[in-house]
N, C-alpha and C positions, 0 to 999 in steps of 0.2 A: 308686489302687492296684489295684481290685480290677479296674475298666475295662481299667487296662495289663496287669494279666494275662490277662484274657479274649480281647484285643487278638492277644495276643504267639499264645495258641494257637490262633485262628483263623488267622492265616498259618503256625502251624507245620504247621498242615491244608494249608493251600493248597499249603504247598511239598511236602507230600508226594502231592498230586496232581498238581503239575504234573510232580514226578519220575515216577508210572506214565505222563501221554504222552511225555517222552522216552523213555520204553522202549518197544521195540517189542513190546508184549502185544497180545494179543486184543484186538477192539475190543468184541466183548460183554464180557469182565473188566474192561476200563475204564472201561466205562459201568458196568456194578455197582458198583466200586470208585467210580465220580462221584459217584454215587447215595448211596453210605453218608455219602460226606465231604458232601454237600450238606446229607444229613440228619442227620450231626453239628451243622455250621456252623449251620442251624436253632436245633438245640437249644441249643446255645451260647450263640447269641445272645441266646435266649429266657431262659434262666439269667442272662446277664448284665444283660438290662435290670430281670430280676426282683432282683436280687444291688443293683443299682446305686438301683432305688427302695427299697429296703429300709435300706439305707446312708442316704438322703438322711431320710428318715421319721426315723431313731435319729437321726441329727445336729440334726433339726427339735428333736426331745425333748429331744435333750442342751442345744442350746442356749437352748431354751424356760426349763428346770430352773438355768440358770444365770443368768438375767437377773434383776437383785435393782437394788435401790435402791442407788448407789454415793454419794450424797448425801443428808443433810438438808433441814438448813433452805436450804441455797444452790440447791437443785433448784428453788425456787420455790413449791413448795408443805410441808406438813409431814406424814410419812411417819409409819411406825411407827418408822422409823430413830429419828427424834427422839425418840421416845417410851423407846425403848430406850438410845437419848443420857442421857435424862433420870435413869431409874430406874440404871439405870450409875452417874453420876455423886451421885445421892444416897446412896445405898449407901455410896460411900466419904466421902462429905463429909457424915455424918450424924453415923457417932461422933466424929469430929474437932472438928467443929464445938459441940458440948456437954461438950468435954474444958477444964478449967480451964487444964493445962499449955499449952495452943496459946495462950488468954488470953493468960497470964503471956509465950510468946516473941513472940507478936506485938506486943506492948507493947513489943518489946525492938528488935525490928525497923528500920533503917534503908536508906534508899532503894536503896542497892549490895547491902543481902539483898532486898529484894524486888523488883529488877530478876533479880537471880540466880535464887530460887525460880521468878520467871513462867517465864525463859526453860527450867530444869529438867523444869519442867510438859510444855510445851511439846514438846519433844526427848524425854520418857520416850514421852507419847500422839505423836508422830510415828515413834517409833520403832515401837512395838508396830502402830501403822497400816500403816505402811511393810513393815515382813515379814510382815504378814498377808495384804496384798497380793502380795507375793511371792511366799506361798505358792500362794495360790490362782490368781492368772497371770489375774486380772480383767482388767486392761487394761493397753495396751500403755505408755502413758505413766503408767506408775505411780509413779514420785516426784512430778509433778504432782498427779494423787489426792491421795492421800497426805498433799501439803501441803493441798490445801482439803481432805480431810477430816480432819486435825489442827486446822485452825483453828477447822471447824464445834465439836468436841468439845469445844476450851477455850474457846469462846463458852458453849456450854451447859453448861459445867463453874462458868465463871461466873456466871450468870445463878443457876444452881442454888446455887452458895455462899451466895451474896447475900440467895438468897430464907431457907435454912436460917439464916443468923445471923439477918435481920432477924426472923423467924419467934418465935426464943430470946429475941432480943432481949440477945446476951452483950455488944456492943460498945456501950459508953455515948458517946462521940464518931462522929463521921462517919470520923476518919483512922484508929483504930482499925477501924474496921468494913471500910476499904479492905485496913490490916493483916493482920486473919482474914480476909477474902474472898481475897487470893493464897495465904495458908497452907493453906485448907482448900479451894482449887484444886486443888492439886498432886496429894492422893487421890483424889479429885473423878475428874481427866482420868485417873488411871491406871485409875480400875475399868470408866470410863466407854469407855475403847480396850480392855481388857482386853474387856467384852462385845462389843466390837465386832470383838477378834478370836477371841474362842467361837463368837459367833453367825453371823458374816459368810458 
């Protein structure tokens, strides 16, 4: 933008010297008049490439200030992201997880509620992912995103339930403990995409 403007009035210069030689002037006033627009077009130029490094320098910064970890665990290695995954998802799957009442409904729980809660889970943290991406305009294939990094979050939403009840110790069978580990998921992934879209 700033190049095309610079651009556009160094030929508005030019045409307006090439209009004093169609006029029959003096040829010493022409040359002074060449003389100024010469040493305009200098200047010009010289503002532009200064304008034009300057532009490129903020753009360095801006885009420097924007490059963040867009993945976890699936980046290959483990990030603070993960870490911030983690403490997210215990946060909500902390009180849950030591509440009798989730006991007593997981106990209650059958295979069509707990297919229904995963996928719940799921779709709240893909959601909250999803427009946070949005907002921010990270990348350009952002429902992509979006899905790996909702999956990253209900992994370690997982993993983190798991660790919380077995920790308590509330679930006295194995299929109980699969029971509470989808139920105290659910909070798990929402606080854990919730920090994920404060902090992002």
């Amino acid at each position: 933008m700033v190049r095309a403007l610079i651009t556009k009035l160094i030929r508005m210069a030019g045409r307006k010297r090439d209009r004093f030689r169609e006029r029959n002037l003096d040829e010493k006033k022409m040359d002074k008049e060449s003389e100024k627009l010469d040493k305009l077009e200098t200047r010009m130029e010289k503002v532009a490439d200064k304008m034009i490094k300057e532009t490129e320098e903020l753009e360095g910064i801006k885009s420097g200030m924007r490059k963040k970890h867009q993945f976890s665990i699936f980046s290959g290695e483990l990030t603070i992201l993960t870490l911030q995954d983690f403490i997210g998802a215990a946060f909500g799957g902390l009180f849950f997880a030591v509440t009798q009442e989730i006991w007593e409904l997981s106990a209650r729980l059958a295979l069509p509620n707990i297919i229904a809660i995963s996928l719940a889970s799921f779709l709240m943290g893909l959601s909250l992912i999803y427009f946070s991406r949005r907002r921010k305009l990270i990348s350009i294939r952002i429902f992509h995103t979006s899905v790996v990094r909702a999956v990253e979050i209900y992994i370690i939403s997982l993993i983190t339930s798991i660790m919380l009840i077995t920790m308590f110790s509330t679930a006295p069978s194995f299929i109980l403990m699969l029971k509470q580990t989808v139920v105290v998921t659910f909070p798990a992934v929402i606080t854990a995409a919730t920090a994920d879209l404060l902090f992002y």
